[in-house]
C-alpha positions in Angstrom: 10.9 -26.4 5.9 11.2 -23.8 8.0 14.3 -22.2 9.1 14.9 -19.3 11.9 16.8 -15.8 11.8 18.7 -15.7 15.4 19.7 -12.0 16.5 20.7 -12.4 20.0 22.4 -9.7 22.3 21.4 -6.8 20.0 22.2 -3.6 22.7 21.0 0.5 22.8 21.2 2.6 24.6 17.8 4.5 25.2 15.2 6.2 27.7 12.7 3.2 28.6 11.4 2.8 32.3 8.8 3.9 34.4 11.1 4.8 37.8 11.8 8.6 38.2 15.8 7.7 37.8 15.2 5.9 34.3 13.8 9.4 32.9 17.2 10.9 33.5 19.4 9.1 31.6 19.5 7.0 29.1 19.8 2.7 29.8 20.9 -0.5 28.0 18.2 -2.3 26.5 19.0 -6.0 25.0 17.0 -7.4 22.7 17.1 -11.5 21.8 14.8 -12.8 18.8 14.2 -15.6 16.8 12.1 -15.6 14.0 10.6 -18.5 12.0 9.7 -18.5 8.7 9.5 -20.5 5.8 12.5 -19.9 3.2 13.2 -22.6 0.4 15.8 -25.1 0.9 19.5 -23.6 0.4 18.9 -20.1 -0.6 20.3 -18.8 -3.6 20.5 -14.8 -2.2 19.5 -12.5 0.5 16.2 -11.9 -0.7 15.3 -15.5 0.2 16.3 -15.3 3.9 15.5 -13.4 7.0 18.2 -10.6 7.0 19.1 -10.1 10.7 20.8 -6.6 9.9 17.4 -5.7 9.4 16.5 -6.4 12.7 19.4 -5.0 14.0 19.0 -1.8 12.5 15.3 -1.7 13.8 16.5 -2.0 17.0 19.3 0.2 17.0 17.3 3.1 15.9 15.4 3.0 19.3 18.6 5.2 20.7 16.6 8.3 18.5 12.9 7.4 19.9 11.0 9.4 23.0 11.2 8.0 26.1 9.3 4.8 26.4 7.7 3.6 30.1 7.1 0.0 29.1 9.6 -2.7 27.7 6.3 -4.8 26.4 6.0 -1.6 24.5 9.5 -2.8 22.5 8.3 -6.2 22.6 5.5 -5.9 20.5 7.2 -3.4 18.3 9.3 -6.1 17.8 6.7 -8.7 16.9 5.4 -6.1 14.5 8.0 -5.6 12.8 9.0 -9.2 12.0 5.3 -10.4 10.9 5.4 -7.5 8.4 7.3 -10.3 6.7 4.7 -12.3 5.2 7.1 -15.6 5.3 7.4 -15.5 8.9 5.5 -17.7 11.0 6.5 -17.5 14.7 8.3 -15.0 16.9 10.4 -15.4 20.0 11.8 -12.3 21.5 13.3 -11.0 24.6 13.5 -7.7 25.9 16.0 -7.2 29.0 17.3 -4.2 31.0 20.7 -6.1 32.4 21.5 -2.4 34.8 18.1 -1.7 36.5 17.7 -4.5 39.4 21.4 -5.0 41.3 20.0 -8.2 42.3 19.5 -9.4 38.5 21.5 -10.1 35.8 18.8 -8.3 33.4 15.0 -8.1 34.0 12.9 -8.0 31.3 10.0 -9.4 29.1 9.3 -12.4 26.3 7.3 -13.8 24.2 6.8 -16.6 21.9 3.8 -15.8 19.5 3.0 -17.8 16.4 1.2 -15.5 13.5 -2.2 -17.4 14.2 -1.5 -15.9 17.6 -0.4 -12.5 16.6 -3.5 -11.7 14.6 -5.7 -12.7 17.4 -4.6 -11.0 19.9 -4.4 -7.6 17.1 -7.8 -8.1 15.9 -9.0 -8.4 19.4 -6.8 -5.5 20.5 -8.5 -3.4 18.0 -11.8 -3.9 18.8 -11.4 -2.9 22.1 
């Protein structure tokens, strides 16, 4: 059985862009992720689940990081950081800049990676 850890809407504010404006102050960033794992059937405590204030916390501490050009640069962070978690077994995140295109509600970038996935693409990234 596998169950998911939903964390949708998680905001910062941070530096992240690569137009001259987005260097001189700071933007939201939204972050939307799903993570699959698989957790025994009714969990007796926290340590048998997917805390989401983890991920929330991971995310909010992006306010305190250098400026960062590229949102797939988040994205993967994100993907990362859940699949340090040996239990989890696919990732779906979003990251969105909802203030940088007037024509847009929010731009951004997802993914949906499975940890098959995830290690091929690092193994092969590593290589190169």
């Amino acid at each position: 059985m596998s169950l998911r850890m939903i964390a949708r809407g998680i905001a910062v504010e941070m530096y992240v862009g690569i137009h001259d404006f987005e260097y001189q102050m700071p933007q939201t960033v939204i972050v939307n992720v799903e993570a699959e794992a698989m957790l025994p059937y009714r969990p007796r405590d926290i340590g048998e689940c997917l805390d989401y204030t983890h991920m929330c916390d991971f995310v909010h501490a992006w306010k305190d990081r250098p400026h960062t050009e590229l949102v797939e640069t988040l994205l993967f962070d994100v993907v990362e950081f859940c699949f340090a978690d040996a239990r989890v077994t696919r990732v779906d995140v979003e990251i969105l800049k909802p203030a940088v295109i007037a024509q847009a509600d929010a731009v951004g970038v997802g993914l949906r990676v499975t940890r098959a996935e995830y290690q091929q693409l690092h193994a092969s990234r590593s290589t190169t």
